[in-house]
N, C-alpha and C positions, 0 to 999 in steps of 0.2 A: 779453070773455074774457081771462084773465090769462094773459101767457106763460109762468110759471113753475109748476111744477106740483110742489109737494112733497107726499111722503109719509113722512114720516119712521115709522121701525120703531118705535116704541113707541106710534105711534095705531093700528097694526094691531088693537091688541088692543079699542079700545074698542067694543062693539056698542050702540052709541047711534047709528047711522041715521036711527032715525025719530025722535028729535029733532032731529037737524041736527048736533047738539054737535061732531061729528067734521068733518063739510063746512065747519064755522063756523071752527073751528081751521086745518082745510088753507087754507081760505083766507084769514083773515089772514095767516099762514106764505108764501105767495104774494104777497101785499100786500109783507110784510113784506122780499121777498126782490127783487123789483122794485125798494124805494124802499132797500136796500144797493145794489143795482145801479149804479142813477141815481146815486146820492149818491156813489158812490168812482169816477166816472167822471172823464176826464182827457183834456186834447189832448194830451197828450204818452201819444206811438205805448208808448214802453216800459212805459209805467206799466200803459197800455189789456193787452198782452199779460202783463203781468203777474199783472194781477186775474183776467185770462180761468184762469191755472195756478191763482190760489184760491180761485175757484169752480167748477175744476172739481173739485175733494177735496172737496166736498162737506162731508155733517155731517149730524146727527142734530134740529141745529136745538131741544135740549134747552130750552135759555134762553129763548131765545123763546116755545117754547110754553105755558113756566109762568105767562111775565110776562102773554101772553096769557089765558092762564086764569084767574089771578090778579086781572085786573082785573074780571071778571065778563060782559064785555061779548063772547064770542066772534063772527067774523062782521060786527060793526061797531063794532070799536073804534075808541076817537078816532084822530085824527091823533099825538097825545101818545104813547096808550099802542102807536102804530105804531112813532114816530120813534124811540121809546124801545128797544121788540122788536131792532130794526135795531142801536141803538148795542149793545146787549146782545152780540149775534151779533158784530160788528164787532170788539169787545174780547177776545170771545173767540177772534179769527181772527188780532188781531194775537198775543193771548200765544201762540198755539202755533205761528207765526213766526219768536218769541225763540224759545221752548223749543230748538225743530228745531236751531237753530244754538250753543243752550249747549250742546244735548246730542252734537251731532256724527250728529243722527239725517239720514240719508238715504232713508228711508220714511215714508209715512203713510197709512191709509187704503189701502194699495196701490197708492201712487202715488207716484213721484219728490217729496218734498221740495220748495219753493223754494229752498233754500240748495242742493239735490245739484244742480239745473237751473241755475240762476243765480248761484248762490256768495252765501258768508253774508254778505256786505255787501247785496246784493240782500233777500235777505231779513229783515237787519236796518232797513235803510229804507223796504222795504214796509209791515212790521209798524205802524213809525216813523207811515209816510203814513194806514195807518188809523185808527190810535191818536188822531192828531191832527184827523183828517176827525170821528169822533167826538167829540168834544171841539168843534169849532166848530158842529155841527148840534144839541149841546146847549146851548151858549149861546145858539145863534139861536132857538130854541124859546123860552126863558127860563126853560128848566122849574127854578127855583133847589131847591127840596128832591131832588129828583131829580141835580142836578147835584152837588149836595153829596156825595149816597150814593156816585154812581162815582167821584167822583175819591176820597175814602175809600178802596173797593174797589179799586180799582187800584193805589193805596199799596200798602194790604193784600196782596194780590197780587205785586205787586215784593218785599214784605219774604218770601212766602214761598218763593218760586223762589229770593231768595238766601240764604235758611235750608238749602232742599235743598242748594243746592250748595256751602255750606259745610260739611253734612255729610259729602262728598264729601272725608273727610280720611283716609281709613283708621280711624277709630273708627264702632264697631258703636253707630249709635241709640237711644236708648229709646224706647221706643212711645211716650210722653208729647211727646217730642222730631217722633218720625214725624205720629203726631196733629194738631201744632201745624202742621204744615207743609202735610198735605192742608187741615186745615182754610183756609189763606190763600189756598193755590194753587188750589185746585179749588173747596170747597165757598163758599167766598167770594161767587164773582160768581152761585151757583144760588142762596145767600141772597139776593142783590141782584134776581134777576132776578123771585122772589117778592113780596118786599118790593115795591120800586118797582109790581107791578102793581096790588097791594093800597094803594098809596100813590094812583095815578090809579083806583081803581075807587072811592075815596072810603069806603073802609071805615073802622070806628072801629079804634083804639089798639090794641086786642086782638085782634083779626083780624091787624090788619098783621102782628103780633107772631108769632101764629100761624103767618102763610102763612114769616116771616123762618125759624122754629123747624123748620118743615116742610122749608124748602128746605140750611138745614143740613145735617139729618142725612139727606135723599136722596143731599143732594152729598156726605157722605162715605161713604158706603155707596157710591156712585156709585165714587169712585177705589178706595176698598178692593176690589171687585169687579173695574178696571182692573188694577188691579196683581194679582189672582190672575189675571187672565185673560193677562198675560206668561209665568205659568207652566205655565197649561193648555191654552191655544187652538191650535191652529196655524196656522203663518202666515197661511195665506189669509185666515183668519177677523179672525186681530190688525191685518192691515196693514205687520207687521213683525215682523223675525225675534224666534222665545220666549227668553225672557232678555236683551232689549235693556235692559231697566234696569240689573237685576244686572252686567253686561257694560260699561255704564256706569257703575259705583260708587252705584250708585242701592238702596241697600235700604229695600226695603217690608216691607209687614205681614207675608207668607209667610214670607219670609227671617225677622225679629226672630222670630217665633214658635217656627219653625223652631230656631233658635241657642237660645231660652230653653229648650225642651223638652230638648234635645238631651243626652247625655251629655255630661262633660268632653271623652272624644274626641271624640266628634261636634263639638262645638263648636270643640274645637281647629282637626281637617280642616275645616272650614266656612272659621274665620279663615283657614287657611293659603290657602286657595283661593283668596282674596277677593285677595291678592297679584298672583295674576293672573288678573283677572274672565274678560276677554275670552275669553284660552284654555280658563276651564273653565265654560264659560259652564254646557253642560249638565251635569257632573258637578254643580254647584252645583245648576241646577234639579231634579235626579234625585235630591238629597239633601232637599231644602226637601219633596221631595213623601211621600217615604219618612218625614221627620221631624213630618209631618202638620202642615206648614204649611200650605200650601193649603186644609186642612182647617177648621184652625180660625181661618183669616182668614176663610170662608166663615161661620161662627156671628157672628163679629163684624160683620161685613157685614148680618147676619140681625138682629142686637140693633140694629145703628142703624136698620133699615126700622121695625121695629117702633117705636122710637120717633115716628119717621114717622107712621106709621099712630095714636099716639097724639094728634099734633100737630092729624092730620087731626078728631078727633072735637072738638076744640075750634071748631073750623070749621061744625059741621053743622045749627046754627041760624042761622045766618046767609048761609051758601053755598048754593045750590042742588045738591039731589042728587044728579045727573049728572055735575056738575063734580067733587063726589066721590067719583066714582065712578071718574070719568076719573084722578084724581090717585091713586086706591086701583091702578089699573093700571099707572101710573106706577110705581108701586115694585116691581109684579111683573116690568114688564122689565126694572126696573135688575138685579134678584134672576137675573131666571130666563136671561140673557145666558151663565149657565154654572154656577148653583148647583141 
C-alpha cells in the first residue's frame, strides 16, 4: 500500500470506475509522488524541513498526470515514464519558487510562501536544489531524447518569466506580446509533459505531435483562466489576495481587453491607475470587470479549449477511448474552475 494518496480535482470528474482508468492514474500520481519524495531527500536537517514547507502546498499535480496519460500505459507505467512524471512536477515546483520571490508574493495555495517563511534566498536555492536534483536523475536515467526536450523547456521557460518582467515597465502589452509569454511560461512545460509521454509510450510522429498540440492550447487556456480567476475568485478560493497580479505590474488578458474595449477615458483612468497598482488594486479590478474584460478573456479561454478538443480528435484512432475521454474532462475543469 502506498503512503501517498493523491486525488487531485480534475479526476473527480472522470466516471471511468469500472475500468480502472481513474485508480490506474491515482496511482501512478502516488508512485509518482513517493519517488519526488525519496529523490529530493537530504541529510542536511535544513534542506529535509524545507521540502516538508513544499510539499505541503500541495498542487493539482496537472503535468504529471498528462505525461502519465500520454504514455498509454496508466497503473503500470515504466520506471522511465515515472522518473520522468516526477522530474515534470519537480520543475514545476522549482519555477513557482523563483516566481514567489520575483513576484514579492507571500501566499500560495493559502499557504505562507517559502520565501514569506524562510526569505527569498531560501527560496531561491530551494528552487536551485530541485532544478538541479532534476537534472542529475535525468542524466542517470540516460533518457537523451527526453533530456534534450527539458532542458529546451526550461530555456523556454526562463526566457518567458523574463519577458513578463520586463514587461513590468509601465508600458501597456499587446496581446501578441501577453500570448508569447503565457505561451513560454505556463503552457511550455504542459506541452512537454504531453509530448515526452507520448515520446515513451512509443507513439508514432503524429501522435506525439498531436498530444505536444493538445497540451499547448490547454496550457494556455489553463493560465488565461488563471489570470481571470485573480479577478473573479475570492481569496479563499485563489490562495491569494484578488488583483495580486495587477498589484504587481503584471497585466493580463482581462486587463488588455478591458484597456482595448474601453473609451478614450476609460482607458485613460485605467493608465492613470496603473501609477499606482497597489493602491487601487480594486478600483482597477471593478473597472476590468465593468469594462467586460473578464468577460471576454473567458471566450478566449473558450476558443483555445476548443482547439484542444480539436487536437484531441486527431488522437482517436490511435488512443484508446477512455483516455479520451479523460482528457475531454480535462479541459472541462480547466473551463468550468469559473467560466
Amino acid at each position: 500500500m502506498l503512503g501517498v494518496a493523491l486525488k487531485p480535482a480534475f479526476l473527480k470528474g472522470i466516471k471511468l470506475e469500472r475500468s480502472g482508468l481513474k485508480d490506474a492514474v491515482i496511482y501512478d500520481l502516488s508512485r509518482t509522488e513517493e519517488l519526488m519524495r525519496d529523490r529530493l531527500g537530504s541529510d542536511v536537517a535544513y534542506i529535509r524541513s524545507l521540502n516538508e514547507k513544499v510539499f505541503a502546498q500541495g498542487g493539482k499535480r496537472l503535468r504529471p498526470a498528462l505525461h502519465i496519460l500520454a504514455a498509454g500505459s496508466p497503473g503500470s507505467s515504466s520506471d522511465a515514464v515515472l522518473l520522468t512524471a516526477a522530474v515534470l512536477e519537480m520543475i514545476h515546483t522549482a519555477t513557482l519558487l523563483h516566481d514567489d520571490v520575483v513576484d514579492g508574493s507571500h501566499c500560495r495555495r493559502g499557504k505562507p510562501t517559502l520565501n514569506a517563511s524562510d526569505g527569498a534566498g531560501s527560496a531561491v536555492l530551494m528552487g536551485d536544489f530541485i532544478y538541479s536534483r532534476a537534472i542529475t536523475l535525468m542524466l542517470a536515467a540516460d533518457l537523451r531524447p527526453i533530456i534534450d526536450l527539458m532542458a529546451t523547456t526550461v530555456h523556454q521557460m526562463s526566457v518567458g518569466e523574463l519577458m513578463q518582467v520586463g514587461l513590468r515597465n509601465g508600458r501597456i502589452p499587446t496581446q501578441s506580446e501577453y500570448f508569447d509569454v503565457i505561451n513560454e511560461k505556463t503552457a511550455r512545460l504542459i506541452e512537454t509533459s504531453c509530448r515526452s509521454g507520448a515520446i515513451l509510450g512509443d507513439f508514432s510522429e503524429n501522435i506525439i505531435n498531436a498530444y505536444a498540440l493538445f497540451g499547448r492550447n490547454i496550457g494556455l487556456a489553463f493560465q488565461v483562466v488563471d489570470d481571470i480567476l485573480d479577478y473573479i475568485a475570492d481569496t479563499n478560493t485563489l490562495g491569494k489576495p484578488v488583483g495580486s497580479d495587477v498589484a504587481e505590474k503584471t497585466l493580463t488578458l482581462p486587463f488588455l481587453l478591458a484597456h482595448d474595449q474601453a473609451s478614450p477615458a476609460g482607458r485613460t483612468e485605467l493608465e492613470n491607475m496603473l501609477h499606482f497598482p497597489g493602491e487601487n488594486r480594486e478600483k482597477i479590478v471593478n473597472l476590468v470587470l465593468e469594462l467586460g474584460g473578464v468577460e471576454a478573456a473567458k471566450r478566449e479561454a473558450r476558443l483555445r479549449s476548443d482547439e484542444a478538443r480539436k487536437n484531441l480528435s486527431a488522437l482517436q484512432q490511435d488512443v484508446d477511448g477512455e483516455t479520451i475521454i479523460a482528457l475531454e474532462i480535462l479541459i472541462d475543469y480547466i473551463l468550468g474552475r469559473n467560466l
